[in-house]
C-alpha positions as a printed Julia matrix, in Angstrom:
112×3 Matrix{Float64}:
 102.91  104.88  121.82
 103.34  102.94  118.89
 106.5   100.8   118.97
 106.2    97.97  116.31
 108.04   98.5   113.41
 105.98   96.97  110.7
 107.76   95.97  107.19
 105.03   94.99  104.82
 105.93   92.7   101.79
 102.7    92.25   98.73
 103.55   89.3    96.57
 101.28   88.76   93.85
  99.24   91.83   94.67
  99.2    95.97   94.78
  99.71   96.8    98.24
  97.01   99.87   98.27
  97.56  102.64  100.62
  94.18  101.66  102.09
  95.86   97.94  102.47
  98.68   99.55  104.18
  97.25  101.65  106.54
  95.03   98.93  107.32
  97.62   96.22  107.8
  99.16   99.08  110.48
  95.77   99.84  112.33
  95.54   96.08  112.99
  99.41   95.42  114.05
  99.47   98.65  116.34
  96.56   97.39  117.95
  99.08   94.73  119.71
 100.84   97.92  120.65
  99.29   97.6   124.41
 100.86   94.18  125.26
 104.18   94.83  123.64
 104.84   98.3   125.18
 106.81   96.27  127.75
 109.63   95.47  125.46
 111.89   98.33  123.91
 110.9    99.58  121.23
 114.4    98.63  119.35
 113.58   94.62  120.28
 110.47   94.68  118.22
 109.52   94.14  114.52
 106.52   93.03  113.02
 106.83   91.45  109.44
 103.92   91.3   107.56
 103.38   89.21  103.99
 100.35   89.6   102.25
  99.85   87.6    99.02
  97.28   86.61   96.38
  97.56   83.16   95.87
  98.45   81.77   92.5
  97.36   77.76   93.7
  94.08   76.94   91.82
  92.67   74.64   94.7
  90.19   76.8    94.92
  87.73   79.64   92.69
  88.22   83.14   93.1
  91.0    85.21   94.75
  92.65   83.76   97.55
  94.81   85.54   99.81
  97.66   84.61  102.41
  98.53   86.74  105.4
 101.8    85.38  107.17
 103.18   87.59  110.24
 106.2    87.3   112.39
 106.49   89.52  115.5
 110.12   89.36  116.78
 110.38   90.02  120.85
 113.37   89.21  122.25
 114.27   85.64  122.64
 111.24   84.83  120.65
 109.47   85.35  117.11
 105.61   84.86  117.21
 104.16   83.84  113.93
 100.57   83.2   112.72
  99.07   82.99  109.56
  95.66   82.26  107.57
  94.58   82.88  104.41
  90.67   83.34  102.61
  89.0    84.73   99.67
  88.59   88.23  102.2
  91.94   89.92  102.6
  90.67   91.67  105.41
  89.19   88.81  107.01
  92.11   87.34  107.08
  94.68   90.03  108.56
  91.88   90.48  111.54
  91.82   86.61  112.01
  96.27   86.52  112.0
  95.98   89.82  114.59
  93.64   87.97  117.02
  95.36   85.12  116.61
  98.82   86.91  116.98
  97.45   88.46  119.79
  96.7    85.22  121.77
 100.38   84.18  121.42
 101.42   87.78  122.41
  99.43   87.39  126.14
 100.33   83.67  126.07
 104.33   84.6   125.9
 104.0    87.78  128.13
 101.5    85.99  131.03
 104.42   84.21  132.7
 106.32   86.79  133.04
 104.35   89.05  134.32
 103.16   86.41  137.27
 107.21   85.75  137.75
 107.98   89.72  138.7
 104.72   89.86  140.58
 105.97   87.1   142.71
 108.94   88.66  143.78
Protein backbone atom coordinates (compact mmCIF):
# COMPACT_ATOMS: atom_id res chain seq x y z
CA UNK A 1 0.00 0.00 0.00
CA UNK A 2 1.94 2.79 -1.01
CA UNK A 3 0.01 6.08 -0.83
CA UNK A 4 2.54 9.05 -0.84
CA UNK A 5 2.81 10.72 -3.87
CA UNK A 6 6.39 11.77 -4.05
CA UNK A 7 7.43 14.80 -6.54
CA UNK A 8 11.17 14.95 -6.56
CA UNK A 9 12.90 18.29 -7.61
CA UNK A 10 17.31 18.04 -8.25
CA UNK A 11 18.70 21.52 -8.27
CA UNK A 12 22.20 21.72 -8.98
CA UNK A 13 22.51 17.99 -9.52
CA UNK A 14 21.50 14.81 -11.97
CA UNK A 15 18.79 13.17 -10.26
CA UNK A 16 20.09 9.39 -11.11
CA UNK A 17 17.58 6.71 -11.38
CA UNK A 18 19.46 5.08 -8.48
CA UNK A 19 18.83 8.65 -6.56
CA UNK A 20 15.28 8.32 -7.43
CA UNK A 21 14.41 5.09 -6.53
CA UNK A 22 16.24 5.64 -3.49
CA UNK A 23 14.64 8.91 -2.47
CA UNK A 24 11.16 6.58 -2.93
CA UNK A 25 12.40 3.49 -0.84
CA UNK A 26 13.05 5.96 2.01
CA UNK A 27 9.64 8.15 1.70
CA UNK A 28 7.43 4.89 1.29
CA UNK A 29 8.93 3.67 4.28
CA UNK A 30 6.58 6.38 6.19
CA UNK A 31 3.92 4.57 4.22
CA UNK A 32 2.86 2.57 7.62
CA UNK A 33 1.95 5.68 9.71
CA UNK A 34 0.29 7.59 6.94
CA UNK A 35 -1.96 4.75 5.64
CA UNK A 36 -4.54 6.39 7.93
CA UNK A 37 -5.07 9.37 5.78
CA UNK A 38 -6.50 9.01 2.09
CA UNK A 39 -4.41 8.53 -0.17
CA UNK A 40 -5.66 11.84 -2.20
CA UNK A 41 -4.67 14.07 1.21
CA UNK A 42 -1.07 13.12 0.90
CA UNK A 43 2.04 14.39 -0.98
CA UNK A 44 5.48 14.18 -0.22
CA UNK A 45 7.82 16.87 -1.86
CA UNK A 46 11.19 16.12 -1.98
CA UNK A 47 14.28 18.73 -2.98
CA UNK A 48 17.55 17.45 -3.30
CA UNK A 49 20.38 19.89 -4.13
CA UNK A 50 24.17 20.24 -4.40
CA UNK A 51 25.08 23.18 -2.74
CA UNK A 52 26.81 25.97 -4.58
CA UNK A 53 27.84 27.96 -0.87
CA UNK A 54 31.66 27.51 -0.45
CA UNK A 55 31.50 27.41 3.49
CA UNK A 56 32.72 24.35 3.26
CA UNK A 57 35.27 21.72 0.89
CA UNK A 58 33.83 19.19 -1.16
CA UNK A 59 30.23 18.51 -2.32
CA UNK A 60 27.62 19.45 -0.10
CA UNK A 61 24.17 18.43 -0.43
CA UNK A 62 20.65 19.70 0.88
CA UNK A 63 17.66 17.44 1.33
CA UNK A 64 14.43 19.58 2.17
CA UNK A 65 10.98 17.52 2.42
CA UNK A 66 7.46 18.57 2.97
CA UNK A 67 4.80 15.88 3.67
CA UNK A 68 1.32 17.48 3.29
CA UNK A 69 -1.53 15.61 5.62
CA UNK A 70 -4.45 17.31 5.97
CA UNK A 71 -4.52 20.34 8.09
CA UNK A 72 -0.83 20.06 8.34
CA UNK A 73 2.56 20.03 6.23
CA UNK A 74 5.52 18.29 8.04
CA UNK A 75 8.87 19.49 6.93
CA UNK A 76 12.47 18.49 7.82
CA UNK A 77 15.58 19.02 6.31
CA UNK A 78 19.54 18.47 6.66
CA UNK A 79 22.15 18.60 4.49
CA UNK A 80 26.10 16.81 4.42
CA UNK A 81 28.83 15.96 2.15
CA UNK A 82 26.76 12.15 1.92
CA UNK A 83 23.59 12.54 -0.10
CA UNK A 84 22.41 9.49 1.26
CA UNK A 85 23.22 10.24 4.68
CA UNK A 86 21.32 12.90 4.54
CA UNK A 87 17.84 11.71 2.95
CA UNK A 88 18.02 8.74 5.81
CA UNK A 89 18.69 11.47 8.52
CA UNK A 90 15.36 13.94 6.90
CA UNK A 91 13.22 10.32 6.79
CA UNK A 92 13.92 9.55 10.49
CA UNK A 93 13.54 12.78 11.31
CA UNK A 94 10.29 13.16 9.17
CA UNK A 95 9.24 10.20 10.69
CA UNK A 96 9.35 11.50 14.34
CA UNK A 97 7.03 14.40 13.35
CA UNK A 98 4.80 11.88 11.44
CA UNK A 99 4.10 9.71 15.02
CA UNK A 100 4.34 13.03 16.91
CA UNK A 101 1.21 14.55 14.72
CA UNK A 102 -0.66 11.14 14.46
CA UNK A 103 -0.13 10.06 18.51
CA UNK A 104 -2.93 12.35 19.66
CA UNK A 105 -5.19 11.30 17.60
CA UNK A 106 -5.02 8.06 17.85
CA UNK A 107 -5.31 8.31 21.96
CA UNK A 108 -8.50 10.82 21.19
CA UNK A 109 -10.60 7.88 19.13
CA UNK A 110 -9.33 5.32 21.57
CA UNK A 111 -10.93 7.28 24.28
CA UNK A 112 -14.20 7.31 22.95
Amino acid sequence: NENVKISIKATNLDLTEALKIYIERRINVLDKFLSRFDEADVQARVEVARSTRHHRTGKVYHVDVNIDLPKKVIRAEDEGTDIRAAIDSVKNKLQREIVKYIEPRVRSKSAE
